[in-house]
Residue, then its C-alpha position, 0 to 999 in steps of 0.5 A: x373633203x380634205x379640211x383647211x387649217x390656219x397657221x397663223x394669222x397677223x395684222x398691223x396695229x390700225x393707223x387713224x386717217x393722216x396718222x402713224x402710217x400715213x406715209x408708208x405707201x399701200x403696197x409697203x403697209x401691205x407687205x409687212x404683214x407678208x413679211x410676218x408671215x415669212x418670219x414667224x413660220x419656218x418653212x420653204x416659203x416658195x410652197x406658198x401656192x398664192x397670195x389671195x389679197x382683199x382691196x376694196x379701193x383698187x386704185x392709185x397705190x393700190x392699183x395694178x394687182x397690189x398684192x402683186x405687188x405687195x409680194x414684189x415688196x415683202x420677202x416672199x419669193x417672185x415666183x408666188x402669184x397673187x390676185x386682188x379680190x374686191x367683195x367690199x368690206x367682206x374682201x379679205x374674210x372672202x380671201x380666207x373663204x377662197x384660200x380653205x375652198x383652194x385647200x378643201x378641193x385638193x388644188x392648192x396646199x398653202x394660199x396665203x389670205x390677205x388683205x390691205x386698206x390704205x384709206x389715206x393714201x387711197x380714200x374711200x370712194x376715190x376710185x368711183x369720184x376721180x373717173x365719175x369727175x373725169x367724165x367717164x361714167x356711174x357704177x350705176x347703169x341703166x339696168x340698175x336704175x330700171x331695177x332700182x329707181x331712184x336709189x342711192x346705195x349708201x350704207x349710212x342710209x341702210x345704217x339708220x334704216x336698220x336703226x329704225x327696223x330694229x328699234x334701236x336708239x341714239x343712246x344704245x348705239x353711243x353705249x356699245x361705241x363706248x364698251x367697244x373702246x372700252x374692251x379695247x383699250x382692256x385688250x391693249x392694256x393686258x397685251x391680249x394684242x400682242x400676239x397679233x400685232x407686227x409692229x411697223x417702223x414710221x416716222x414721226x416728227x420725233x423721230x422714227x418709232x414701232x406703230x404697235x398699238x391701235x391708234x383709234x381706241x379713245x382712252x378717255x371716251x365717255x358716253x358724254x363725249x361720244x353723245x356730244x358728236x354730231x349726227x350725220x342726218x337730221x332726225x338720225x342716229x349714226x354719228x361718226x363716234x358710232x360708226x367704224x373708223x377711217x384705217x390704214x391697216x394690213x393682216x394676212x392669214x396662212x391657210x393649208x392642208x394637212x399634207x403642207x403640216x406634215x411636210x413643212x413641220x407646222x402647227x394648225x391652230x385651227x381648223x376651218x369649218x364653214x364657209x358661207x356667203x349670201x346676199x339680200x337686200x343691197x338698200x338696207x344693205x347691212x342687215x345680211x349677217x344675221x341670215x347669213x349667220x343662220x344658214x351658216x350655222x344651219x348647214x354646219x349643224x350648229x346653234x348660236x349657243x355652240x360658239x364660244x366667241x363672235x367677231x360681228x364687223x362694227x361698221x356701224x353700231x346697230x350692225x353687231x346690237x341687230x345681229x345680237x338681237x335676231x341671233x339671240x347670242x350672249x352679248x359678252x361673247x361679242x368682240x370681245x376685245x373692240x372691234x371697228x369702232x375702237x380699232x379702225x375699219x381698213x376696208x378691205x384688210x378687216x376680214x383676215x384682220x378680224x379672224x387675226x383678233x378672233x384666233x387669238x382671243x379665243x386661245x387666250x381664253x380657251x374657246x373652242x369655236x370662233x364665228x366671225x362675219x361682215x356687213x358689204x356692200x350691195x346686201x353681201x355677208x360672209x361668215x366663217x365658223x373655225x374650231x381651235x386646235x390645241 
């Protein structure tokens, strides 16, 4: 089977809800990270065979086939197709797992991964409140409800249930909040960043400036300022200070074959060498990474001891604190440089805006395999093992 190669990979610095970019419009924010693309890589662009775009609030701005339009609004040719996939927060990473299965099938050499959240201008949950306030129904049908009687798919609640399943506390939720803004803070201050970073022009009350640094990383956090943040239930554990950040983000990710290299004079960085998807259990609903990382790593023949570095989505803390204790893996490999409780967690442009921070983590410090996974709705997980190339 043919393999899949990254070229590149980029994002936009994570903008806080009613922040930095908070008046770009979705489908805008969106193209600059095509656009980024386009720039930073000499070659036909009109080779790109498709723009496969991650959304998980597909109304609004974000309606219609926004990546569509986003290549309407980039510098990328008219004649590149795009579709919007939704697989929930997974959206984007199943944009990379898409775009290398295109490449590894022959089909396709160059599809280009992407994925956009603007969770101001398209709040979370708005699609299914504005029709279910409009009269026009429930996404949960009667089926569902014969199946599952009674439930309400929530990921806070699958949030605190993982909390109790694993023995986990307030206070070990609140510290890996804190080292997560610490590491991130670390990374932006060494310029570990830069090289995934586009900046964005935006106005602001003093005038117009360039968005580059992550606008949820809290610089002077605390554990007794994270601990002071009130618990979302009573008798719980999640907090909005232990949970990921509302974002405005875009990211995309240059996958091709190594017939597109060779005839475009490209470098891979690296190379893709599993994909994996699951699902299990949609009322805990969070939990599917740590079996999903199993068979990953089983059927790439691979241990936990194997990989370099991970990248395990923060949507919540116990996520990534669950995942390390069933994997056993070493603690100062995980995300290394923050993850979605320091820089934001734009639904659906986190996959390809993680595999943007894993690359580029691992060739600043010379690690060879890269993991990265997420937690989705309905009880879904992707993972996707790379190999850096020198």
């Amino acid at each position: 089977m043919a393999e899949a190669y990254i070229v590149d990979a980029v994002r936009t610095a994570g903008g806080r809800r009613g922040g930095k970019v908070a008046g770009v419009h979705a489908v805008d924010l969106a193209a600059v990270t095509l656009d980024a693309i386009a720039d930073r890589n000499d070659f036909d662009h009109s080779a790109i065979e498709d723009v496969i775009t991650g959304c998980v609030m597909q109304g609004g701005e974000q309606s219609g086939d926004v990546g569509r339009n986003a290549v309407l609004a980039s510098k990328l040719p008219d004649s590149i197709p795009s579709v919007s996939i939704d697989r929930q927060c997974g959206s984007s990473q199943q944009s990379i797992q898409f775009a290398a299965q295109g490449v590894m099938s022959g089909v396709q050499d160059m599809v280009l991964a992407h994925g956009i959240e603007s969770m101001t201008r398209v709040p979370m949950g708005s699609t299914f409140k504005l029709f279910k306030d409009a009269g026009l129904g429930n996404n949960k049908s009667e089926r569902m409800e014969k199946a599952y009687p009674g439930v309400q798919f929530s990921q806070f609640m699958g949030a605190e249930m993982m909390v109790k399943k694993y023995g986990l506390t307030r206070e070990d939720l609140d510290a890996y909040a804190l080292e997560s803004h610490r590491r991130a803070i670390a990374a932006t201050q060494s310029g570990a960043f830069a090289n995934e970073i586009i900046g964005i022009e935006v106005d602001t009350p003093e005038g117009k400036i360039i968005h580059n640094v992550d606008e949820g990383i809290r610089f002077d956090a605390t554990m007794e300022s994270i601990g002071g943040v009130k618990i979302l239930q009573e008798g719980g554990a999640i907090t909005a200070a232990n949970a990921s950040q509302i974002c405005d983000g875009s990211s995309a990710v240059l996958v091709c074959s190594k017939q597109a290299l060779k005839d475009h004079g490209l470098t891979p960085r690296a190379v893709i060498r599993n994909l994996t998807v699951t699902a299990g259990d949609p009322v805990i609903m969070l939990e599917e990474p740590l079996f999903a990382t199993n068979r990953a790593l089983e059927r790439a023949g691979m241990k936990i001891d194997d990989i370099d570095l991970y990248e395990v989505n923060e949507a919540f803390a116990p996520v990534p604190l669950a995942w390390m204790q069933h994997t056993g893996g070493d603690h100062s490999k995980l995300n290394v440089n923050g993850g979605a409780i320091s820089l934001g967690h734009p639904l659906g442009a986190s996959g390809t805006k993680l595999m943007a921070t894993l690359l580029n983590a691992m060739e600043n410090r010379g690690a060879k395999y890269g993991l990265q996974t997420m937690c989705e709705g309905g009880g879904q997980a992707n993972v996707t093992i790379i190999e850096r190339l020198n």
